[in-house]
C-alpha positions in Angstrom: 0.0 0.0 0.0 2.1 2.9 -1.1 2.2 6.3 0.3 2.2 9.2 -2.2 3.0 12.9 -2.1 1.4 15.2 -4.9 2.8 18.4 -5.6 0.5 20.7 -7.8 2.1 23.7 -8.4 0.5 26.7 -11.5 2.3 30.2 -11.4 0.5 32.8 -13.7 2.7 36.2 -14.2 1.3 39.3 -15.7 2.8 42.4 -17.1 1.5 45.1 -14.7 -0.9 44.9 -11.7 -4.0 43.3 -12.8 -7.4 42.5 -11.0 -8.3 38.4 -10.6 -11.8 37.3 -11.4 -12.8 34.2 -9.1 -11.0 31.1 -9.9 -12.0 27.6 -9.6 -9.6 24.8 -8.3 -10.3 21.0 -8.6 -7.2 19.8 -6.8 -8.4 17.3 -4.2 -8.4 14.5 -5.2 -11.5 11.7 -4.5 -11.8 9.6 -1.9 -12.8 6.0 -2.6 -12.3 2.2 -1.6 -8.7 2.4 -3.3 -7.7 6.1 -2.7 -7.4 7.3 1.6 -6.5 11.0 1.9 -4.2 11.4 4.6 -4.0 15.5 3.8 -4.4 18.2 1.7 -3.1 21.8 1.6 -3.6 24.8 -0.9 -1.6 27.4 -0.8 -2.2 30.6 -2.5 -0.5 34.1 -3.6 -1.7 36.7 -3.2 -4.1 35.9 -0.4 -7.5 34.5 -1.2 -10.7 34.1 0.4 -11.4 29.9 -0.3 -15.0 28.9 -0.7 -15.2 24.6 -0.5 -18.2 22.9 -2.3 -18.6 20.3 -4.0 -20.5 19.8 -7.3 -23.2 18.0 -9.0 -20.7 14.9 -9.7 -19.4 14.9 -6.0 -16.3 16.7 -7.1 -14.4 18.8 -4.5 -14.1 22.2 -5.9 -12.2 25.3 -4.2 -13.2 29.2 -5.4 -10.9 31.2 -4.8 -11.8 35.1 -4.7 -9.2 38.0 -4.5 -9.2 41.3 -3.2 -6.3 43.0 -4.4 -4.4 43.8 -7.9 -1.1 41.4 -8.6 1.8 40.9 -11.0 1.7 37.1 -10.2 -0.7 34.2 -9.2 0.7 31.2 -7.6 -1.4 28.6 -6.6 0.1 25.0 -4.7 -1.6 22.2 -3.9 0.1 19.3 -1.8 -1.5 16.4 -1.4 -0.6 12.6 0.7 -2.5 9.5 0.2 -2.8 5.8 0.0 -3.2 3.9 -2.7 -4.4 0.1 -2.3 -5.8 -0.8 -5.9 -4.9 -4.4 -6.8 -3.1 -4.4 -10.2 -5.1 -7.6 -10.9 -8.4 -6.6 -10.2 -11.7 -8.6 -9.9 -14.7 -7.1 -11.2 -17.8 -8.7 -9.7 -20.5 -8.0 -12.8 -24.0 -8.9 -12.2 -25.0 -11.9 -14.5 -27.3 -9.6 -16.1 -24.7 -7.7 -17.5 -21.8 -10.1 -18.0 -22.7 -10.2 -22.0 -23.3 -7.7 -24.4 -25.9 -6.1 -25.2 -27.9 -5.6 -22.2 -30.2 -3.2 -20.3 -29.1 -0.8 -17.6 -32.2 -1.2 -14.6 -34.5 1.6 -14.9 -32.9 3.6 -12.0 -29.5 3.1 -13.2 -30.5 3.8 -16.5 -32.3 7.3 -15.4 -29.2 8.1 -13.4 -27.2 7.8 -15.7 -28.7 10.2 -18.0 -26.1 12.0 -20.2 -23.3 10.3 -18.9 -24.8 7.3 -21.7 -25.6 9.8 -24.2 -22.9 10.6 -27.2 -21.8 14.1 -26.4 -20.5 15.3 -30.5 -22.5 15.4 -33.3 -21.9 12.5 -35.4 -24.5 12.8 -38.6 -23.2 10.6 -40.3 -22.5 7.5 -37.8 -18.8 7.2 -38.1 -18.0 6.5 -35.2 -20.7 4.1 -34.7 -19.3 2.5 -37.1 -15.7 2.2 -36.0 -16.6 0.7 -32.7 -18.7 -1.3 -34.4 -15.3 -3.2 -35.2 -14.7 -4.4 -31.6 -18.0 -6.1 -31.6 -17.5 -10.0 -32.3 -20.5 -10.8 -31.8 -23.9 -10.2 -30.1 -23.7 -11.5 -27.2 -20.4 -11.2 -26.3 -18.5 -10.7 -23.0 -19.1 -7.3 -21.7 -15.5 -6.9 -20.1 -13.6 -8.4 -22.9 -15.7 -6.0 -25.5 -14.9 -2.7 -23.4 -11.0 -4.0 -23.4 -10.8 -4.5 -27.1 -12.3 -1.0 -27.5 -10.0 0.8 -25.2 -6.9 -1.7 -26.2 -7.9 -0.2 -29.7 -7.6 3.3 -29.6 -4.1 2.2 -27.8 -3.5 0.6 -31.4 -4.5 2.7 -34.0 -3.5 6.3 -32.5 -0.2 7.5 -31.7 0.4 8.9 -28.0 1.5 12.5 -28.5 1.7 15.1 -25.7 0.0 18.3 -25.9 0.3 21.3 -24.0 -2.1 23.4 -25.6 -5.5 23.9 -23.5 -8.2 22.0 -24.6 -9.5 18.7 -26.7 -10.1 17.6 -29.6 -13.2 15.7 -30.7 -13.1 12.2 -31.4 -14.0 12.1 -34.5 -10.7 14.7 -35.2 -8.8 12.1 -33.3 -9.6 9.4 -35.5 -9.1 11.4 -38.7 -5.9 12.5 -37.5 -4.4 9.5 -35.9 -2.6 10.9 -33.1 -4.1 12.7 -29.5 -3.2 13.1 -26.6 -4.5 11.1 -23.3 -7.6 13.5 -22.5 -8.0 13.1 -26.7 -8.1 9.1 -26.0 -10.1 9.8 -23.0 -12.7 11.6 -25.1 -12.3 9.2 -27.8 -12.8 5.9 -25.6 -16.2 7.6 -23.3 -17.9 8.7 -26.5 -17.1 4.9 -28.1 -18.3 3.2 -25.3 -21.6 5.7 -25.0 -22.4 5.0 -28.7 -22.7 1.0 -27.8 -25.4 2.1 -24.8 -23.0 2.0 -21.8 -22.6 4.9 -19.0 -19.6 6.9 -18.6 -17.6 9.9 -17.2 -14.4 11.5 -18.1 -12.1 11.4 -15.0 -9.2 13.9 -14.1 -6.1 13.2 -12.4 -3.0 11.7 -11.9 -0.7 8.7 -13.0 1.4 7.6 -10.6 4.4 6.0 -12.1 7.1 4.5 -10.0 8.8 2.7 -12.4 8.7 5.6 -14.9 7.6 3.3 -17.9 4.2 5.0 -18.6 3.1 6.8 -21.3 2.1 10.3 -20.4 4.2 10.0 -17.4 6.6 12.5 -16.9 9.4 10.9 -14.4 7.5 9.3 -11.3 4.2 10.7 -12.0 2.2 13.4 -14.0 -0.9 14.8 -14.6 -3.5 12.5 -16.7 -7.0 11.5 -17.9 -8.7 8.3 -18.3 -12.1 7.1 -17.8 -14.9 5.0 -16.5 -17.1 3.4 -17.5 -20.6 1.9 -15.3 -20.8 -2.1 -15.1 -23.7 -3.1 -12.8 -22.6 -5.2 -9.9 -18.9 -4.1 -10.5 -19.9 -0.6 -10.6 -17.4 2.5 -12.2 -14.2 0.8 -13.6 -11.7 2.6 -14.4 -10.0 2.3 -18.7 -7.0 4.1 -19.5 -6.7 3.8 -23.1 -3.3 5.5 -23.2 -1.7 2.6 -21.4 -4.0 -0.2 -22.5 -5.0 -0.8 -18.3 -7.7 -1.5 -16.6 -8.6 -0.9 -13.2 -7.6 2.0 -10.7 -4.0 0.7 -10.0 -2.0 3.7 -10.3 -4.5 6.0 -11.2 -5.6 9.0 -8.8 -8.8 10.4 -9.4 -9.2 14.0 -8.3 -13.1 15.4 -10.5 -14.9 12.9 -12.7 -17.5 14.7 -15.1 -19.7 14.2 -18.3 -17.1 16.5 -20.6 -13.2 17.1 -19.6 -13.8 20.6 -20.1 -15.2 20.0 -16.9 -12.6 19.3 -14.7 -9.5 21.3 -15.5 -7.1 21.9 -12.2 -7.2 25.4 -12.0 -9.6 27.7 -14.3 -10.2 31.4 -14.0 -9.9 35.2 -15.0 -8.1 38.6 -14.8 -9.2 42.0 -15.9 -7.1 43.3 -18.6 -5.8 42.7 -22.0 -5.0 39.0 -23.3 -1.4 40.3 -23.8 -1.1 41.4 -19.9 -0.3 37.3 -19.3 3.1 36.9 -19.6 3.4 33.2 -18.5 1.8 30.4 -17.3 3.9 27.9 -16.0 2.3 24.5 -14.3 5.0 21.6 -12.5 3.1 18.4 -11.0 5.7 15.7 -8.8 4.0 12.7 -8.2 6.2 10.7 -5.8 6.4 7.6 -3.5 7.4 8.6 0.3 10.8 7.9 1.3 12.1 7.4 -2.6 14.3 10.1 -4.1 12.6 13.6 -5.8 
C-alpha cells in the first residue's frame, strides 16, 4: 500500500498589476475504496478568500476570490494518500450484464442520463461504425468487449503530448491518428456511449514508480482516463493511453460528463489578453521515502 506525495504547483505572471476574477480549483483529489486522503493543503499568492463545495458529480471544488491587484498568481496544492488498488483486479458484474448487449435497470439507467448519451454530433454515424469493429458478436463478453475497445484506440493512435489547453473531438482524433490522453479519454467515453454503456471522463494523476508509462513525466504526471458503469462491479476505471484496466496507479481527483469540466485550476483577470506573460504548471507525483 504505497504512500504518495502530490505536488500541484501553476504560477501565472502578468505584465503590470491586474485584478483576478474568481478562480476555480479541482485539486483534491477523490476519496474512494482504493484512494485514503491522509491530507491536503492549498496554498495561495496573493491571499485568497477559499469557498469549499462540491459539485453535481461529488467533485471537491475550491473558489478562490481576490481582493487586491497582482503581478503574479501562484497557486500550490500538496497532497498525501494511499493507494491500495490491486493491479489484478476482480470485477464482480452482475449476471445480467456479464454479455453484451444488455439493459441498464431503470434507475440506473435514469441516473445515468447523459453520462450514456454521445456528447458530439456524429450525422453521419462514423464513429458508430468504427466501434462497431470491436464487436465479435452479439452477445459477447461485456468486459472483454470494453478492453478491445480501449486496447484499440491504444493501437491505432499514436500517443503525442499536448500542451495546448483543450481537446479535440473524437472524430478529429480518429481522422488525424494521433491525440493526446484526454483526446483518447474523449475518444474511448464517447465509443463506449455509442454501444449504450454509462460513462464519465475522470481527471487526475498517474502515478508511475517505475517511470515506464506513457504520459508520465518521471515518477508521476498529470493525466486523464475514464470509467465506465458495469452493474454489480460498478465505475471501472479504462486508460486507453496505457491499455490498463482498473484503478492501480490511477488518482482520481473530479470525474464529469465532458473534460472541459474538470480542468485543475480555471479562471480570469481583468485586462488585456497580452497582460499574461506566462503560465507555468509543475506536477511531482512521488512515493514517500524514494528520491525527488
Amino acid at each position: 500500500m504505497p504512500s504518495v506525495t502530490i505536488l500541484h504547483a501553476t504560477d501565472y505572471r502578468y505584465r503590470t498589476e491586474v485584478p483576478l476574477g474568481a478562480h476555480r480549483l479541482m485539486l483534491r483529489p477523490r476519496e474512494t475504496r482504493d484512494l485514503s486522503l491522509t491530507s491536503f493543503e492549498l496554498e495561495i499568492t496573493p491571499e485568497a478568500r477559499i469557498d469549499w463545495s462540491n459539485d453535481v458529480a461529488g467533485n471537491a471544488v475550491a473558489t478562490a476570490q481576490f481582493d487586491r491587484t497582482t503581478t503574479m498568481l501562484s497557486i500550490r496544492a500538496r497532497t498525501r494518500l494511499e493507494l491500495r488498488a490491486p493491479v489484478w483486479p476482480v470485477f464482480p458484474i452482475a449476471a445480467a450484464a456479464a454479455s453484451y448487449p444488455f439493459a441498464y435497470s431503470p434507475d440506473d439507467w435514469t441516473d445515468l442520463g447523459a453520462l450514456a448519451m454521445p456528447q458530439y454530433a456524429d450525422d453521419t454515424g462514423r464513429l458508430s461504425k468504427w466501434v462497431e469493429r470491436f464487436v465479435m458478436s452479439r452477445p459477447t463478453d461485456t468486459l472483454s468487449l470494453l478492453k478491445d475497445v480501449s486496447n484499440g484506440i491504444t493501437a491505432l493512435i499514436s500517443y503525442q503530448s499536448r500542451e495546448t489547453e483543450g481537446t479535440q473531438g473524437p472524430l478529429e482524433t480518429l481522422d488525424r491518428g494521433w491525440g493526446s490522453c484526454r483526446d483518447f479519454a474523449v475518444l474511448l467515453a464517447e465509443a463506449v456511449r455509442t454501444l449504450g454503456f454509462g460513462a464519465r471522463l475522470v481527471s487526475g494523476y498517474l502515478f508511475d514508480p517505475d517511470g515506464d508509462r506513457t504520459g508520465s513525466a518521471a515518477t508521476g504526471s498529470t493525466h486523464a482516463w475514464v470509467e465506465i458503469f458495469v452493474p454489480g462491479a460498478g465505475w471501472v476505471a479504462f486508460d486507453p493511453t496505457n491499455r490498463a484496466m482498473g484503478s492501480a496507479n490511477l488518482i482520481p481527483v473530479a470525474v464529469a460528463r465532458r473534460i472541459a469540466q474538470v480542468s485543475p485550476v480555471s479562471g480570469s483577470f481583468h485586462g488585456r489578453p497580452s497582460d499574461l506573460l506566462a503560465l507555468n504548471v509543475e506536477v511531482s507525483v512521488c512515493q514517500d521515502g524514494a528520491s525527488r
